[in-house]
LOKEKE-378405 format. One record per residue (C-alpha): residue in one letter; x negated, z, y. Coordinates in steps of 0.2 Angstrom, whole numbers, padded with zeros to 4 digits, always signed. Example, Ala and Ser with C-alpha at 12.3 -4.5 7.8 and 13.67 -1.06 7.14 Angstrom:
# LOKEKE-378405
a-0062+0039-0022;s-0068+0036-0005;
***
This chain:
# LOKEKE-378405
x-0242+0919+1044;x-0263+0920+1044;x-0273+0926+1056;x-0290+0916+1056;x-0300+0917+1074;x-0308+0911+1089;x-0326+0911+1081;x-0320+0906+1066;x-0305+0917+1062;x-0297+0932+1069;x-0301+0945+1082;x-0287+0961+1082;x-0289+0960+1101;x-0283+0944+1100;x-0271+0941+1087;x-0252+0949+1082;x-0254+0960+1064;x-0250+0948+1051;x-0230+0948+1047;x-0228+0941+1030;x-0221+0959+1027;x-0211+0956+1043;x-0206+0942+1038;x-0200+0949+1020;x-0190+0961+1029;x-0184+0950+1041;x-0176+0939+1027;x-0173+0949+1013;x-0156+0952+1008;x-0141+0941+1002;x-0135+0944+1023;x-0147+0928+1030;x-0138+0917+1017;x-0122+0924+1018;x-0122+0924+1035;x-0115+0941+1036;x-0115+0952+1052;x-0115+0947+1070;x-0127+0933+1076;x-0136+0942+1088;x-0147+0924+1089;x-0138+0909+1101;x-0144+0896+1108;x-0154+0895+1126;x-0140+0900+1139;x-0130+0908+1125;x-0118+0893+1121;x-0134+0878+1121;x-0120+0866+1130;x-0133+0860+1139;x-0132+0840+1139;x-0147+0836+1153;x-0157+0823+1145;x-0171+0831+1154;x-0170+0845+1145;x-0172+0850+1127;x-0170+0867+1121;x-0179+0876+1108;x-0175+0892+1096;x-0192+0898+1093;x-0198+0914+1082;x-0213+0915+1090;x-0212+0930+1098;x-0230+0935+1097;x-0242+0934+1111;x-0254+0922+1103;x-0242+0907+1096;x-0231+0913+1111;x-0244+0908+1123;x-0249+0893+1112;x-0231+0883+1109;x-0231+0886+1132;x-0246+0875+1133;x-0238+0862+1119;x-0223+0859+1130;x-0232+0858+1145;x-0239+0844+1139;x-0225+0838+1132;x-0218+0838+1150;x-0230+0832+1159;x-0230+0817+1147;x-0212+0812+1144;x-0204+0822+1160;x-0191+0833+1149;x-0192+0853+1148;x-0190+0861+1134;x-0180+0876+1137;x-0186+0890+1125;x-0177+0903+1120;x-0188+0917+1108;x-0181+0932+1097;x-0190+0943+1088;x-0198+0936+1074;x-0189+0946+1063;x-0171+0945+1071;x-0173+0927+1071;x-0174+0925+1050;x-0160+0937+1048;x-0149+0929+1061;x-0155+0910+1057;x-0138+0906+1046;x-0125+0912+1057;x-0136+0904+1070;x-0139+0885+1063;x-0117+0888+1062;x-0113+0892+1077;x-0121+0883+1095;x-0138+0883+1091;x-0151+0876+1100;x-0158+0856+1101;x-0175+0860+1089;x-0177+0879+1081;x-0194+0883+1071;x-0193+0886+1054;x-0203+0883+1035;x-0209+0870+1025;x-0200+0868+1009;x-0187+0876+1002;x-0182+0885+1014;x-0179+0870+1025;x-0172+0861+1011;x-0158+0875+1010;x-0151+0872+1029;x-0153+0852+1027;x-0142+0855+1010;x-0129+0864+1019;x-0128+0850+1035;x-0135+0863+1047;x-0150+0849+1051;x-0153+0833+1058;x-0161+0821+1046;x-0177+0816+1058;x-0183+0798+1046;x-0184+0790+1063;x-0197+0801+1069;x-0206+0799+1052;x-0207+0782+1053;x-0218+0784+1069;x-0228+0799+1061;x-0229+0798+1045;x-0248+0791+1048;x-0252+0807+1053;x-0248+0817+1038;x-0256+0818+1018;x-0244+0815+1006;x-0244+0832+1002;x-0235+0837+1019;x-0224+0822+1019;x-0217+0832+1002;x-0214+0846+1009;x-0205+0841+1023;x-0192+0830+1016;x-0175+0837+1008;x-0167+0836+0992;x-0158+0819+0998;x-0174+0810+1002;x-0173+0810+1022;x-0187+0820+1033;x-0179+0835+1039;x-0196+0844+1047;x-0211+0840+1056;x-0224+0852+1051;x-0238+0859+1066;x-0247+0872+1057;x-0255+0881+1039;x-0266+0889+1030;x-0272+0891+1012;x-0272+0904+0999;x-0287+0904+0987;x-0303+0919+0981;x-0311+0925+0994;x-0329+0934+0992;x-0342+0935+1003;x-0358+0923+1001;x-0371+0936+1000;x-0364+0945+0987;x-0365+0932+0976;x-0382+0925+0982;x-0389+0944+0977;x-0381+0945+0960;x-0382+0927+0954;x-0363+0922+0953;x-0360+0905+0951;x-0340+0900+0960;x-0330+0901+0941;x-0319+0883+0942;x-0311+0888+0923;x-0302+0903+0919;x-0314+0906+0906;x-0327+0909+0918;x-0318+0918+0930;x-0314+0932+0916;x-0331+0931+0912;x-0336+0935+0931;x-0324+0948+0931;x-0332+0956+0916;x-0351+0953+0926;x-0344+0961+0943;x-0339+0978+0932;x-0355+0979+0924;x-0363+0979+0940;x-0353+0992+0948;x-0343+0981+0959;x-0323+0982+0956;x-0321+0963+0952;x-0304+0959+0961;x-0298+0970+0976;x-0277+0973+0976;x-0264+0981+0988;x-0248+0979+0984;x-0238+0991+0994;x-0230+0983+1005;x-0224+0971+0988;x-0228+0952+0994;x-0245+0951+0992;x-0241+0951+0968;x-0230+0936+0972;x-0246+0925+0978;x-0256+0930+0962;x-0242+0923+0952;x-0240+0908+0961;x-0258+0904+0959;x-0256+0908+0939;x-0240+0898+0935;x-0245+0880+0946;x-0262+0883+0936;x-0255+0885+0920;x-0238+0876+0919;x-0241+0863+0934;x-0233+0861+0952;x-0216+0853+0944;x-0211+0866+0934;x-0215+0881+0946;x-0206+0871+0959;x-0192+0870+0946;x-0195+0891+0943;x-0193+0892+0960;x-0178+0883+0962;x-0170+0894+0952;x-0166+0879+0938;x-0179+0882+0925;x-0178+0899+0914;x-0189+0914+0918;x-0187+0918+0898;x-0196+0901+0895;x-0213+0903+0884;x-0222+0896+0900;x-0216+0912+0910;x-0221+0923+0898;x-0238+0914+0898;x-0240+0917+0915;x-0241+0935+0914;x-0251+0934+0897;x-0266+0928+0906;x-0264+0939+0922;x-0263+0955+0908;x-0280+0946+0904;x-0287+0951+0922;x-0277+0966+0927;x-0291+0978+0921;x-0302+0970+0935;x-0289+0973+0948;x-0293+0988+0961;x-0285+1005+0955;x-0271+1011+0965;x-0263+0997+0973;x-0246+1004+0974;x-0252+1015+0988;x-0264+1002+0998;x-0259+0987+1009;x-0268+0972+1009;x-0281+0976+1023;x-0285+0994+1015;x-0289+0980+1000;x-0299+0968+1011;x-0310+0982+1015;x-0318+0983+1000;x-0323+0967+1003;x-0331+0969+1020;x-0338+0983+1015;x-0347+0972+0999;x-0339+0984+0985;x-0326+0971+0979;x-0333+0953+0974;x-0315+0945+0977;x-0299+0944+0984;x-0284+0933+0980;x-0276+0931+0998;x-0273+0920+1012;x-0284+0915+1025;x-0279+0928+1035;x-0289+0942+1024;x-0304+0934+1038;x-0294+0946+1052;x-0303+0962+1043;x-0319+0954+1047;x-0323+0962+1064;x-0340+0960+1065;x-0347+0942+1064;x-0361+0943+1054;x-0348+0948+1041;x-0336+0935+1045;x-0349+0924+1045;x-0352+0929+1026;x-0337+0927+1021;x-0330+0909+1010;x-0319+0908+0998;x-0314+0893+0982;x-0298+0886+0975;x-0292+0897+0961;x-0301+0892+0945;x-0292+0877+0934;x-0283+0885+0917;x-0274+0868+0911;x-0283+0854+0912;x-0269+0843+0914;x-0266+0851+0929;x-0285+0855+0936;x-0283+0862+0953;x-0274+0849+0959;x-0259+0861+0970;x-0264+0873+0985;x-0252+0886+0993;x-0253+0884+1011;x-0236+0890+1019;x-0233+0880+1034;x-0222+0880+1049;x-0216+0868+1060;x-0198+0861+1067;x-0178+0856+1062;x-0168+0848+1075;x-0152+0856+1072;x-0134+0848+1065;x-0127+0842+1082;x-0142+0842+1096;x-0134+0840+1114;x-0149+0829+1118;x-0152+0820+1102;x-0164+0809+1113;x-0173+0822+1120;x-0176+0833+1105;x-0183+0813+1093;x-0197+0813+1108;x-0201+0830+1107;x-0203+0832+1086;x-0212+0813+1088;x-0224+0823+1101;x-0225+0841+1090;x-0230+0827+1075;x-0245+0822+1084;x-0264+0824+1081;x-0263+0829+1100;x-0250+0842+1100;x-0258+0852+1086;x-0274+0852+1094;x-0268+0856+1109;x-0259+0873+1099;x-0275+0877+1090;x-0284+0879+1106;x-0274+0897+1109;x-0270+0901+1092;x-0285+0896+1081;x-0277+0911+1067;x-0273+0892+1058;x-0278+0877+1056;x-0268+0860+1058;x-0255+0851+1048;x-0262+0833+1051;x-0277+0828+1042;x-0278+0818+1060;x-0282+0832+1070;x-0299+0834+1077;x-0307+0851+1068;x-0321+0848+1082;x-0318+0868+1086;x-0318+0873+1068;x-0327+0886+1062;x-0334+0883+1043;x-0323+0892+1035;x-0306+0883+1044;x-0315+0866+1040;x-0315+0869+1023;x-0297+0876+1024;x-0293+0861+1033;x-0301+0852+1019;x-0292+0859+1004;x-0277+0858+1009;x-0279+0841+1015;x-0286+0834+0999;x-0272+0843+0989;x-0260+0833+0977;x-0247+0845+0977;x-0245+0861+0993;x-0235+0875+0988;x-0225+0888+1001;x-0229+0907+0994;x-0214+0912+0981;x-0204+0921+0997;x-0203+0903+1006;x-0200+0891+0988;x-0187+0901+0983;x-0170+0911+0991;x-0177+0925+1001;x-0164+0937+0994;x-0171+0933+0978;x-0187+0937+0978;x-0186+0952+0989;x-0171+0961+0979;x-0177+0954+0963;x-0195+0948+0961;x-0205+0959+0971;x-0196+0973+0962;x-0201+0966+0944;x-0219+0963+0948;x-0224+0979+0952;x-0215+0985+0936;x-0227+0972+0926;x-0240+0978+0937;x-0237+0997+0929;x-0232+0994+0912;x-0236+0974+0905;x-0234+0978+0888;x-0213+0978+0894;x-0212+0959+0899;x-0200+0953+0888;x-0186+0962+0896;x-0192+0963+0912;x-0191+0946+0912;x-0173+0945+0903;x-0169+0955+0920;x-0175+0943+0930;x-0167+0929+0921;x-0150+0939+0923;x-0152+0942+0940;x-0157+0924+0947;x-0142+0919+0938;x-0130+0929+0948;x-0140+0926+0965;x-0142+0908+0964;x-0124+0903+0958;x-0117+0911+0976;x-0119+0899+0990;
***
């Protein structure tokens, strides 16, 4: 859901608003899992009966201009290679997650879009996916391990071929640290420490908007894989380990430790009212994705701007897991041209066809640590970089866990920690309650 840009990352002329927000609304709610209302989303010709093995069709979400314009030129390709059109049918991004359950049941298209992780691993629970290991098996080169992991379900089979990402991490802009002498903390010693430097020298140390809710939810993620490892936050997210565990509670221990350095008022700014402290040099850092680059208009700025992994707090786990949500394609339970839709995900998994996307929408980087990053700008190298050389990749809570929990119960909680963290202990009994209830329904 970033936006970096052409130069190196995004121009608003260029690129749809960021729609992690969308996409919160768009989900939210026990309706997408329950499959409540009337599935407004069918498949391409409203029945997807389709059986020409010339023709493959495609739910997509990509409603946007950009990745709109960018998946046309992928199947292009795709055509002019193997002969076979892929017949795209696009809803709204938003009406796409809430109709995606009673979509996936009913007639659904050959391949839909959809999300690394969890979220895939729900549908390929429930049957409502292809298992794709033969189209791994031709692949599977193409991919870190990391991406392999995320794209296989709870059974073990490959159930997604991932095209896109983009990492989370602190970003600050160069020269503001060159002028003050800031060294990139890589503990969290020395990122309190920073923090405690940055106030002293006028600048607010950590900028913060959290109106819109979601963007809390990253700052957590990046605290808990830290502190507790990649295992046990995929286990918290799961809904199987206990959010009244001491290693919970921890978590929230050490972000009371930074909250002072936060920006003031964050329940009434968004996340680019935040970034503009940045640009504007009066915030030294931001914990957000990539996408923070599309408040950087002007290119000397953009330019200045860089960002590092968030500091290591147990050194049993280092820094070794990245958040970098990714997307990338299912083929659904019962394809009409099973054929058809293996040659397309073996084509969407290769170095070519993510190049290929990048070329219209360069808001990300690639999924393949094949891909050419030729047309990189510095700053999606070293994206592509990270999240390449990561031991463990993370989705962003909202995508590693059920959407109608962390909308109706976390997002909720965290700004109530945010307001008052000396009530965590019940605030997080709460939680515990609630993610009970929520994840014993199907």
């Amino acid at each position: 859901m970033s936006d970096l840009s052409p130069s190196g990352l995004p121009t608003p002329s260029e690129l749809p608003s960021p729609s992690r927000r969308s996409l919160l609304r768009g989900v939210g709610g026990a309706a997408l899992l329950a499959g409540a209302g009337v599935p407004l989303l069918s498949a391409c010709g409203g029945s997807g009966s389709s059986s020409d093995p010339k023709t493959v069709s495609l739910g997509s979400n990509g409603s946007d201009a950009v990745p709109k314009k960018a998946y046309a030129s992928v199947f292009d390709q795709f055509k002019k290679q193997s002969g076979i059109t892929v017949k795209v049918n696009t809803k709204d991004h938003n009406t796409f997650q809430e109709q995606i359950n009673s979509y996936l049941q009913g007639t659904p298209d050959d391949v839909f879009t959809w999300f690394a992780g969890y979220r895939m691993q729900f549908f390929a629970a429930k049957k409502l996916a292809s298992p794709i290991d033969d189209v791994w098996e031709k692949i599977g080169g193409n991919f870190p391990d990391a991406m392999k992991q995320l794209s296989k379900g709870e059974d073990g089979k490959y159930y997604f071929v991932p095209l896109t990402t983009y990492p989370w991490a602190v970003f600050y802009r160069k020269s503001v640290f060159q002028q003050h002498g800031y060294e990139v903390p890589t503990t969290w010693d020395k990122f309190v420490a920073l923090c405690k430097q940055m106030k002293k020298d006028g600048l607010v140390p950590i900028a913060f908007g959290d109106k819109d809710a979601w963007p809390a939810m990253g700052t957590f993620d990046q605290i808990n894989f830290r502190l507790n490892g990649y295992d046990f936050h995929k286990s918290l997210m799961e809904g199987k380990a206990s959010w009244t565990d001491a290693k919970v509670k921890a978590v929230f221990d050490h972000w009371t430790e930074i909250l002072p350095y936060h920006q003031d008022g964050f329940m009434g700014r968004t996340w680019q009212d935040a970034a503009q402290g940045v640009v504007a040099k009066k915030s030294g850092m931001y914990v957000l994705g990539s996408f923070v680059a599309q408040q950087f208009t002007n290119k000397a700025d953009l330019d200045d701007l860089d960002f590092f992994a968030f500091p290591e707090i147990n050194s049993a786990y280092g820094q070794d897991t990245v958040e970098a949500p990714t997307d990338g394609f299912m083929v659904s339970k019962s394809p009409k041209n099973h054929d058809g839709a293996v040659k397309l995900m073996e084509y969407l998994g290769s170095p070519a066809a993510e190049e290929l996307y990048l070329k219209t929408d360069p808001s990300v980087v690639a999924a393949s640590n094949k891909a050419s990053t030729a047309s990189y700008s510095p700053l999606q190298k070293k994206a592509f970089e990270m999240i390449g050389n990561a031991k463990n990749l993370t989705q962003f809570m909202d995508r590693d866990s059920r959407p109608d929990f962390t909308s109706t119960v976390m997002q909720p909680s965290l700004q109530k920690f945010l307001q008052n963290p000396k009530g965590i202990d019940s605030l997080l009994s709460s939680i515990e309650r609630q993610k009970k209830t929520i994840f014993a329904s199907s």
